[in-house]
Structures are given as C-alpha cells and as structure tokens.
C-alpha positions in Angstrom: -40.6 15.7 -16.3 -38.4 15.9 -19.0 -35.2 17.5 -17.6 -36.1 14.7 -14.5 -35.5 12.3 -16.4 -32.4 13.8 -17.9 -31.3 14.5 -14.8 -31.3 10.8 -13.9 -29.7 9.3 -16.9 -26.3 11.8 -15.9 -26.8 10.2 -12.8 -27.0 6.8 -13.5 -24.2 7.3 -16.4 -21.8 9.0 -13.5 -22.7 6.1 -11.5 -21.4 3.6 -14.0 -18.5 5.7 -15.0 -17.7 5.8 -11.1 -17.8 1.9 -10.6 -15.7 1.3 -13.6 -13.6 4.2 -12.0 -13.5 2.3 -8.4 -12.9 -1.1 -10.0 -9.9 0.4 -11.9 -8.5 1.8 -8.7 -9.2 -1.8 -7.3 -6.7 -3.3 -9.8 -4.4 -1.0 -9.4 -4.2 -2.1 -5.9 -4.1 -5.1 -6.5 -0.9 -4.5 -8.2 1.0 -2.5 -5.9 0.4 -4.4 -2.9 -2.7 -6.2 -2.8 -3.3 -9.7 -1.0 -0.3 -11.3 -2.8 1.9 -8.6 -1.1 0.6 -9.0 2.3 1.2 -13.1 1.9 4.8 -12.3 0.7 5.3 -9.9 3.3 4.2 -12.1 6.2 6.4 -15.1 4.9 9.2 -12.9 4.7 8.4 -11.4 8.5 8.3 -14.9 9.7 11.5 -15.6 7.6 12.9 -12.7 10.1 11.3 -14.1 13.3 12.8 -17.8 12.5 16.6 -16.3 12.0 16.6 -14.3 14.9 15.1 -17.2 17.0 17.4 -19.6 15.9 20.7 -17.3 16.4 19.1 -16.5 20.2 19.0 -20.0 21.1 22.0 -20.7 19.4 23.6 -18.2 22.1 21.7 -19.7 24.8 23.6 -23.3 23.6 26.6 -21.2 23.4 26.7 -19.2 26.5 24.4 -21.0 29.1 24.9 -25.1 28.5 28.3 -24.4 26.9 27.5 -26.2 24.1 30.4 -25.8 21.6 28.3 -23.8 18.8 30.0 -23.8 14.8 29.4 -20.1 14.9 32.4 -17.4 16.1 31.0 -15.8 19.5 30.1 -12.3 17.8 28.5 -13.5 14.9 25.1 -14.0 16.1 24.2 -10.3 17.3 26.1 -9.5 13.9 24.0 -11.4 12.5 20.6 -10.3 14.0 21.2 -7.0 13.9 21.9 -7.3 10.0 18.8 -9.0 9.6 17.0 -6.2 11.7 18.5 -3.9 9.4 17.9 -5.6 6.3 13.9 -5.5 7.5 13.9 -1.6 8.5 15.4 -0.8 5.1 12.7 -2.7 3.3 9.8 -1.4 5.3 11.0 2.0 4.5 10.9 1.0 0.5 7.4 -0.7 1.4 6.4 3.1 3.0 7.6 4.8 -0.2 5.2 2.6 -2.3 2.2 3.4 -0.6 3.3 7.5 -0.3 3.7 7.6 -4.0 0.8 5.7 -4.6 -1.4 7.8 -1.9 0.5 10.7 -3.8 -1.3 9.3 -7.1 -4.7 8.8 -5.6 -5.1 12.6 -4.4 -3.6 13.8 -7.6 -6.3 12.1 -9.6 -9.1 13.4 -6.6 -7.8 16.4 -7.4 -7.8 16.3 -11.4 -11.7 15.4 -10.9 -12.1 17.5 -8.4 -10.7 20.4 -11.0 -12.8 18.9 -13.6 -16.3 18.6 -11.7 -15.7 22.7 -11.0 -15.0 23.6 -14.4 -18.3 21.3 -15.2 -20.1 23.8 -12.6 -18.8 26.5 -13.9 -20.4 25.7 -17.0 -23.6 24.6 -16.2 -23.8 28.0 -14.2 -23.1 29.6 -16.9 -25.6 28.3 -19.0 -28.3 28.7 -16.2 -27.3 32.4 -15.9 -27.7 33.2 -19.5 -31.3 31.4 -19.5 
C-alpha cells in the first residue's frame, strides 16, 4: 500500500514537472514563430500578391490598351521576378528557423530520453541488489 502510494506521488510529481515542461515549450514557440509570425507572414504574402498584381496589370495597360505606362517596358518582370526572389530567399530563412528549432526539440528528447535510462538503470539496480 505504501510503495502504491509512493508510486503515485512520482507520478503525479512527473506529471506537474511535464506540464510546466510543455508550457515552457509552448512559450518558446511562441517566440520563434507563434501566431504573431503567421499574422506578419501573411501580411507580408499578400504584400507580395498586391505588387505582382499591380505590375501585371500595369503590363496589360502597357501592352494591350496601349496605355502609356510611367514604367520603362522591362521593368515590370524585373520587378516581379525580384520580388519572387526576395520571397524564396526569406522562406528559406523561415525553413532554417524551424530546422534549428526542430534540431533543439529532439536534442532535449533526447537529453531526457538519456536521463530517463540512466534513471532505469538505477532503479534496476537497486531492485537487483534487494
């Protein structure tokens, strides 16, 4: 009854030490790229829709009512395609935040992982010698 009862205040005291664990994690989150990210990253994705849209119907005033446009004829594409490559290189820096901070997460699994053995390992011992 006794070593029950023990048994459940570990568990109960792992539980707690998980959620404060989980909710640490949670504003950690929170600061690499939580909801204020995806709000910044959406106005900046429909920053890039707006551009490109305006500089294609630019063209279209340009090339198919020959509307006399304040823009030199190349500089649209040049334009768009800078934009498109101005996106691409900041969804690759967007990628390398979430691999180092996936990178981080299994490093930490695996420190408690490490840990939780070694705990075994111990408890074993102990049980072995009884």
């Amino acid at each position: 009854m006794a070593a029950e009862k023990l048994d459940q205040i570990a568990l109960l005291e792992e539980l707690e030490q998980f959620r404060k664990e989980k909710e640490r994690i949670r504003m950690l989150v929170g600061q690499i790229g939580g909801k204020h990210s995806q709000k910044h990253d959406q106005y900046m994705n429909i920053g890039f829709i707006i551009a490109i849209v305006i500089l294609f119907f630019l063209d279209i005033l340009r090339h198919v009512f020959h509307i006399n446009v304040p823009l030199p004829p190349m500089f649209s594409i040049e334009l768009a395609v800078l934009l498109v490559s101005v996106k691409i290189i900041w969804m690759i820096h967007r990628g390398t935040k979430v691999e180092h901070f996936q990178f981080w997460v299994l490093n930490s699994i695996e420190f408690r992982l490490n840990d939780v053995t070694k705990r075994l390992r111990e408890i074993d011992k102990k049980l072995s010698t009884e």
